[in-house]
C-alpha positions as CSV (number, residue, x, y, z in Angstrom):
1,X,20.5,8.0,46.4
2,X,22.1,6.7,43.1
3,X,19.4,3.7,42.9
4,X,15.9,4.2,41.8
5,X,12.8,1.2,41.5
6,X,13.2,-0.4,38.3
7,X,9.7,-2.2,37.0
8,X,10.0,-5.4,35.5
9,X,9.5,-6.1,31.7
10,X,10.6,-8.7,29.3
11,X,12.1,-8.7,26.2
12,X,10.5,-7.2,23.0
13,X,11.0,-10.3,21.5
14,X,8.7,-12.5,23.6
15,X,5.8,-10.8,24.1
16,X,3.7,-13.6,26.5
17,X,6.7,-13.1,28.6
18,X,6.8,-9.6,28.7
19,X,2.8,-10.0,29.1
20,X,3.4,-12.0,32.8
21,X,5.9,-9.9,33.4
22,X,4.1,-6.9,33.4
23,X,1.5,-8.5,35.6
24,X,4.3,-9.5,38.0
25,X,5.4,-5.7,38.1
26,X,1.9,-4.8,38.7
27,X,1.5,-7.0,42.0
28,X,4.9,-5.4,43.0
29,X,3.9,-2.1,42.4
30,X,0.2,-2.2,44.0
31,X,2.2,-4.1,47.3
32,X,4.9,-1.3,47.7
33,X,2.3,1.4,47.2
34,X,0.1,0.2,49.8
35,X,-0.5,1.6,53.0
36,X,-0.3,-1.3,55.1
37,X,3.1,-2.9,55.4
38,X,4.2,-6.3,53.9
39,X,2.5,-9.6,56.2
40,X,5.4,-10.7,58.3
41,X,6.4,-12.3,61.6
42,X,5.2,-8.7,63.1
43,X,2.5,-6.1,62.0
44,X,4.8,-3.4,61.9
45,X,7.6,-5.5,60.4
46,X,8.6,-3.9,56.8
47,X,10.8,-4.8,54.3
48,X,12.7,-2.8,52.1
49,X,16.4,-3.0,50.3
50,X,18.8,-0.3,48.6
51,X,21.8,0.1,46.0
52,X,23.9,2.2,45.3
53,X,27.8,2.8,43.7
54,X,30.4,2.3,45.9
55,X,34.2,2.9,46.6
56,X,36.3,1.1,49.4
57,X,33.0,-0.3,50.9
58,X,31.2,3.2,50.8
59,X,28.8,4.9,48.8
60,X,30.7,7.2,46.5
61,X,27.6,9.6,45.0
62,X,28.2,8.3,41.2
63,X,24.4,8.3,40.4
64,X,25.3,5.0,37.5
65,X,28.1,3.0,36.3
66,X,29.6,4.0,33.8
67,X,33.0,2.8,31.9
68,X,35.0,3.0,28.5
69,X,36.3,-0.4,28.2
70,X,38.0,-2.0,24.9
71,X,37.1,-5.4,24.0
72,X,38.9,-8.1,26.5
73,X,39.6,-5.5,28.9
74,X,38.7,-6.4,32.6
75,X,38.0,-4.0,35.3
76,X,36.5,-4.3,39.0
77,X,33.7,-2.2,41.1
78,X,31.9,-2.2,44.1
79,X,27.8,-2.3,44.9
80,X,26.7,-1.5,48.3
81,X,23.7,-3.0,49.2
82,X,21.3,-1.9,52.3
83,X,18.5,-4.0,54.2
84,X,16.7,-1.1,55.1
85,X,13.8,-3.1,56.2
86,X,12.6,-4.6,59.4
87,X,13.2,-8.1,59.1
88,X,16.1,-10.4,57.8
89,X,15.9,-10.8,54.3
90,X,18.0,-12.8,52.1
91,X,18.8,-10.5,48.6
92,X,20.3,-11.4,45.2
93,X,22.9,-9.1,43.1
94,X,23.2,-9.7,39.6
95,X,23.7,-8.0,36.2
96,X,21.1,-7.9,33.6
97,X,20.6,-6.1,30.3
98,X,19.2,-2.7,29.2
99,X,15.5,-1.9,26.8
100,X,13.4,0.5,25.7
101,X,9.7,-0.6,26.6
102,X,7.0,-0.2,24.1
103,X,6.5,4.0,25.4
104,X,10.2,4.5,24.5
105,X,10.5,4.1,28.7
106,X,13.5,2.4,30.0
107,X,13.9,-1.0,31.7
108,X,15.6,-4.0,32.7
109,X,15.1,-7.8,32.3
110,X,12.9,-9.9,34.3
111,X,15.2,-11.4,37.1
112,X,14.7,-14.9,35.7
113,X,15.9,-13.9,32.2
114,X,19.7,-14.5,31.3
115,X,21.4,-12.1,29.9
116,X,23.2,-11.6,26.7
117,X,25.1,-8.6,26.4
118,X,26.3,-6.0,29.1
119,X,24.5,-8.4,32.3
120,X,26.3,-11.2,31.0
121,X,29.6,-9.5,31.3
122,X,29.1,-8.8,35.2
123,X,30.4,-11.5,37.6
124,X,30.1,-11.9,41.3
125,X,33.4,-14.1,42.8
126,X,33.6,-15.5,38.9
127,X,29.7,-16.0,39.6
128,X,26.7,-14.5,37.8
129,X,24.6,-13.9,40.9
130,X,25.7,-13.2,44.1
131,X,23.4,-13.6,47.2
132,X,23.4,-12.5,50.7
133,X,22.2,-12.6,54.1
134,X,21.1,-9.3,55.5
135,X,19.9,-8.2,58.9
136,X,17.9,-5.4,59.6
137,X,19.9,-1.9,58.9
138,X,22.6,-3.9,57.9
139,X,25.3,-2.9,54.6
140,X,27.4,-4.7,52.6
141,X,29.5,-3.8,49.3
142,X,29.4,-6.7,47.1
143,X,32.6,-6.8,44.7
144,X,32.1,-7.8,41.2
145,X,33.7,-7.4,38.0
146,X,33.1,-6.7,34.6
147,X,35.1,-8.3,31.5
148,X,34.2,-6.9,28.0
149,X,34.0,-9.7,25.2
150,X,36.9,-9.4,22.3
151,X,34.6,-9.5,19.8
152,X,32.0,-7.2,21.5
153,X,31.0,-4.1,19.0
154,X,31.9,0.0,19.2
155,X,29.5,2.1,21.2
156,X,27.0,2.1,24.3
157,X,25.9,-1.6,25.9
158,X,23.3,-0.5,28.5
159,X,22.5,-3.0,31.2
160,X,21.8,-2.4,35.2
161,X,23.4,-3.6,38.3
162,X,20.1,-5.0,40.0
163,X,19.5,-6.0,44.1
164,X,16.4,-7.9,43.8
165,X,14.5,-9.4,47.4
166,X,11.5,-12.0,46.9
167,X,9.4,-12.0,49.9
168,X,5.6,-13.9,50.2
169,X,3.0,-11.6,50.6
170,X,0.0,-13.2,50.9
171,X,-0.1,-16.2,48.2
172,X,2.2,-14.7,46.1
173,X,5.5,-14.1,46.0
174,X,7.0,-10.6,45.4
175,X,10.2,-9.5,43.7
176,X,11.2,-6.1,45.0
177,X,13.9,-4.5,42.9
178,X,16.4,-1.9,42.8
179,X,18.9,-1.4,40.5
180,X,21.6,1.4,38.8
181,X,22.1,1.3,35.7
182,X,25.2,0.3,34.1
183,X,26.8,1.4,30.6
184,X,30.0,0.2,29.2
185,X,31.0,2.2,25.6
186,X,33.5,0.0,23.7
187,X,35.8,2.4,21.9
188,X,35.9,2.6,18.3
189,X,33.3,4.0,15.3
190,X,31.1,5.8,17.5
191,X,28.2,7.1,16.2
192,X,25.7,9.5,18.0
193,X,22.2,9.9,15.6
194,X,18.6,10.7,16.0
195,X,16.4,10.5,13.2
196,X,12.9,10.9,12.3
197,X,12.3,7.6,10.5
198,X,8.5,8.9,10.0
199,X,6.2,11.9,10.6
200,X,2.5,12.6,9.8
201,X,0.7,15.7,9.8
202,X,-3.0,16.4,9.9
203,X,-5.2,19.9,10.2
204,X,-7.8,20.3,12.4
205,X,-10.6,22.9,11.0
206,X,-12.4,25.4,14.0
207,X,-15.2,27.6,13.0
208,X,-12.7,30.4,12.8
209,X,-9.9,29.8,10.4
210,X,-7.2,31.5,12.0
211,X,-7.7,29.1,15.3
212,X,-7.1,25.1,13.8
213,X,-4.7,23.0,15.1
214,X,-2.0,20.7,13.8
215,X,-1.1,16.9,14.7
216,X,1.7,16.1,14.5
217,X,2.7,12.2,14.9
218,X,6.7,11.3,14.5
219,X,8.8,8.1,14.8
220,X,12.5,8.4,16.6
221,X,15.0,6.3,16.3
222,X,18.6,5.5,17.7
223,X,20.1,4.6,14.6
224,X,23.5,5.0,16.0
225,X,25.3,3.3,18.8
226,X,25.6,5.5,21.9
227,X,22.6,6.0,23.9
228,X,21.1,9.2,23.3
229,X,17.9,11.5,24.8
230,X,16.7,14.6,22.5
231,X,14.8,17.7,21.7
232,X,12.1,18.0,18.9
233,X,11.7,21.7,17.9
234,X,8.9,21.7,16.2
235,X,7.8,24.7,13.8
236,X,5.7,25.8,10.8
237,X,6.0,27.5,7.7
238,X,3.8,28.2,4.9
239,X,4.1,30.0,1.9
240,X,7.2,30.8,0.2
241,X,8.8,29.6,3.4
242,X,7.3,32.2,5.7
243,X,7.3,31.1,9.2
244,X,5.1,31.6,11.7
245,X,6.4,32.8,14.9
246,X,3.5,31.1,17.0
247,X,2.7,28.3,17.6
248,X,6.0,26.0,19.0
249,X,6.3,22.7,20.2
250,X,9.3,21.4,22.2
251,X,8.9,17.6,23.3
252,X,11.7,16.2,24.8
253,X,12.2,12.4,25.3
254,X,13.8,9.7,27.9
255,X,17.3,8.2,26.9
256,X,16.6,5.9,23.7
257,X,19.0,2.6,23.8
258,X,20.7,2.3,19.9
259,X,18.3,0.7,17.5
260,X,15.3,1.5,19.5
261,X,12.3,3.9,18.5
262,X,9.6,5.9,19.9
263,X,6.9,7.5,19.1
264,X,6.1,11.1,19.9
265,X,2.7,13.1,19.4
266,X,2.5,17.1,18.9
267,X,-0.6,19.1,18.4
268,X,0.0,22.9,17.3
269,X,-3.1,25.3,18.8
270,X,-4.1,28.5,17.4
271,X,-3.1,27.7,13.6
272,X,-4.6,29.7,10.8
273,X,-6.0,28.1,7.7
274,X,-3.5,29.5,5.2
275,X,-4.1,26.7,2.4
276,X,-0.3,25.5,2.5
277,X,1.5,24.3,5.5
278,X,4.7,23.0,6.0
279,X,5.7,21.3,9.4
280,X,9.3,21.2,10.4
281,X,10.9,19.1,13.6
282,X,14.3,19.8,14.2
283,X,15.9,17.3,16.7
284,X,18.6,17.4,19.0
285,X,20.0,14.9,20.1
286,X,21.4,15.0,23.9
287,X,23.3,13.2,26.8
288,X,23.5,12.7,30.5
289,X,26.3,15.0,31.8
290,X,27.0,11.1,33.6
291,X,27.7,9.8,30.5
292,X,30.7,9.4,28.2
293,X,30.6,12.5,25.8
294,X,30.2,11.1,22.3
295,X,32.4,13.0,19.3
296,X,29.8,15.1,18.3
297,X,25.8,15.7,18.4
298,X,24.1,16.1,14.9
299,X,20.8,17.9,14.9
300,X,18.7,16.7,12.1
301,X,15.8,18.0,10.6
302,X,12.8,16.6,8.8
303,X,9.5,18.4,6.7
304,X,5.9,17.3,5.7
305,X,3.5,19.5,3.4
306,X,0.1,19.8,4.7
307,X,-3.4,21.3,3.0
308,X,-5.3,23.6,5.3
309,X,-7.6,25.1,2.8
310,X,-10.2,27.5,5.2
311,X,-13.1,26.0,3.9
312,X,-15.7,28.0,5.9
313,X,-14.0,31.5,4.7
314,X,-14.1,30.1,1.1
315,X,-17.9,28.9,1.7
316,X,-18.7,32.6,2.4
317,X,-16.6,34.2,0.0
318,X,-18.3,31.8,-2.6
319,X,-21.8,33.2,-1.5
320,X,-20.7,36.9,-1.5
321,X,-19.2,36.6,-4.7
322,X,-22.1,34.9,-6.0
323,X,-24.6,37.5,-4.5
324,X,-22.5,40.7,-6.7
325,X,-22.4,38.6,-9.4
326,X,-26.4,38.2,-9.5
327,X,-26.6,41.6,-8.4
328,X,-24.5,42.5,-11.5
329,X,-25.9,41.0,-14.0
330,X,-29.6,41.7,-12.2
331,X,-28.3,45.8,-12.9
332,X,-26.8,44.7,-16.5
333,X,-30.5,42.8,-17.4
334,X,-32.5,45.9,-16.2
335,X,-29.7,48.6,-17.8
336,X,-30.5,46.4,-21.4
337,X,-34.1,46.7,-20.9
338,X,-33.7,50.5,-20.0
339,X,-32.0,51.1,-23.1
340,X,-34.7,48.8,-25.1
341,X,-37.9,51.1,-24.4
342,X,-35.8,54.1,-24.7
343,X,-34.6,53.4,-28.4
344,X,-38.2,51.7,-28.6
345,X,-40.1,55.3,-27.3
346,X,-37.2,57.5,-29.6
347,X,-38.0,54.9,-32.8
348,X,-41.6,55.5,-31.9
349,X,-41.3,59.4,-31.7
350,X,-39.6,59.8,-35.0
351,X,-41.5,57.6,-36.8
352,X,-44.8,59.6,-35.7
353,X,-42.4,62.7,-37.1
354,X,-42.7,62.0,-40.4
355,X,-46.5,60.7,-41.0
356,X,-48.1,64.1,-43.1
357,X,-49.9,66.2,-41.0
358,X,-54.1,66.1,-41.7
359,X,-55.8,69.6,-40.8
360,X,-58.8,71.5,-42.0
361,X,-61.4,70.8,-44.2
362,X,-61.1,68.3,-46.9
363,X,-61.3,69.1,-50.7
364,X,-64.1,69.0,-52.7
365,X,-63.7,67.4,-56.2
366,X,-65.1,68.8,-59.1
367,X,-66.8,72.6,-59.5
368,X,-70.6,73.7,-59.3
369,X,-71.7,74.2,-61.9
């Protein structure tokens, strides 16, 4: 199927709107994950819709739309839309515009939000919205047409064809949504970059040096303008550019729209306390085989220093050097006093040596007479 469930956000730039939105995508979500089918005219009634591509009122496989179109170019397509539900339900088709949610995720605009850029360029019958009556099981492709502004800008506008059914469940009205997503790349200075706008690196001590662990914590961006997913490598080095073969990191990310950023987290196991270390992310950018191959795909790369001084190895270190040097001077002290008493005992020997010698009787003074 060439249609998947599309949640419902807002724009970045309105953020109590995206706030109710999100609720709104909430209800949705908890009602179509629930066991029990939608309240109806019948318990076992459900309701349900599809969308997909089409060709000469038939589904042709393409999983997205996707066209190179100069500016104030026109060009025609088809949407087949399914009530693959129980009941008779009464659906809307419109266009709408493209975003990267706050986790870099991708989505489309509220249904009540009007579009201004690729959604805006769809038309139904000269129409923005097209809606139809659909009985149970029953298919219809919906025409519609997309004309490309003259002063609309080189690379990727990403939007979504969307097939949106409100139905009441309960007190609340729920908008169920399908949609396939829709690109139009205007030709002219296209531009396919990634970059790493920001990275952070922090070290981790374990009780055994040679087992820490590295965070790594990067910013992407789309600073080109064709839509782009990538590859971070990421890899260490440390002294004199020595790498280490283990550990690697490979994170790979959704599709980012041009201009938008996310943020990616990486944490290295098993690294070893080596005083000096130098993170590296390589990233490469890549594309849907669905898509529009750009020129070319740049890998980039990007590097941090980071202090991992093995504290606990220098701790002991410090003690055993500290114990031979007492030791040391401990044998130097009692090697000084050795030498003392034995020039004190020689200086004592030879100054006995040469006191005159006292033996026999002593002499009388003076004669008998």
């Amino acid at each position: 199927m060439a249609s998947y469930t599309v949640p419902t956000w807002t724009s970045a730039a309105n953020p109590a709107a995206r706030l109710a939105a999100a609720a709104l995508a909430l209800v949705a979500a908890a009602t179509l994950l629930s066991v029990a089918p939608a309240v109806s005219a019948r318990a076992d009634d459900t309701i349900g819709i599809s969308g997909a591509p089409a060709k000469a009122g038939a589904a042709d496989g393409r999983t997205r739309f996707t066209y190179q179109v100069g500016p104030g170019q026109h060009l025609d397509d088809e949407y087949l839309v399914k009530n693959t539900g129980t009941t008779r339900q009464t659906v809307t088709v419109f266009g709408t515009d493209a975003f990267n949610t706050d986790d870099g995720s991708w989505g489309l605009l509220p249904t009540d939000d009007t579009a201004k850029d690729v959604g805006g360029w769809v038309t139904f019958g000269g129409q923005p919205r097209a809606t139809l009556d659909l009985a149970p099981g029953e298919s219809r492709a919906v025409a519609f047409a997309v004309d490309v502004p003259a002063d609309a800008g080189p690379g990727d506008h990403a939007g979504g064809v969307v097939l949106s059914a409100v139905s009441p469940d309960g007190q609340v009205l729920v908008d169920r949504r399908v949609a396939t997503r829709l690109y139009v790349r205007v030709p002219g200075d296209i531009q396919a970059a990634l970059t790493v706008s920001s990275m952070k690196a922090d070290y981790g001590y374990s009780w055994n040096p040679l087992d820490g662990t590295v965070k790594i914590d990067m910013t992407v961006k789309n600073t080109g303008n064709v839509a782009l997913g990538g590859l971070a490598v990421v890899t260490l080095r440390t002294w004199f550019g020595f790498g280490l073969s283990s550990p690697e990191a490979r994170p790979d990310f959704p599709e980012l729209l041009p201009g938008n950023v996310r943020e990616l987290s990486v944490t290295l196991h098993g690294v070893p306390a080596l005083g000096y270390l130098e993170p590296t992310i390589t990233l490469a950018p890549q594309i849907s085989p669905d898509a529009i191959q750009p020129p070319s795909l740049v890998t980039t790369e990007r590097s941090t220093s980071l202090a991992a001084v093995p504290w606990l190895l220098l701790a002991v270190l410090l003690v055993i050097g500290l114990v031979i040097l007492v030791t040391r001077l401990r044998a130097r002290a009692d090697a000084r006093r050795a030498e003392a008493w034995m020039a004190h005992v020689a200086e004592q020997a030879r100054s006995e040596a040469s006191s005159p010698r006292q033996s026999g009787a002593p002499e009388k003074l003076g004669a008998d007479r």
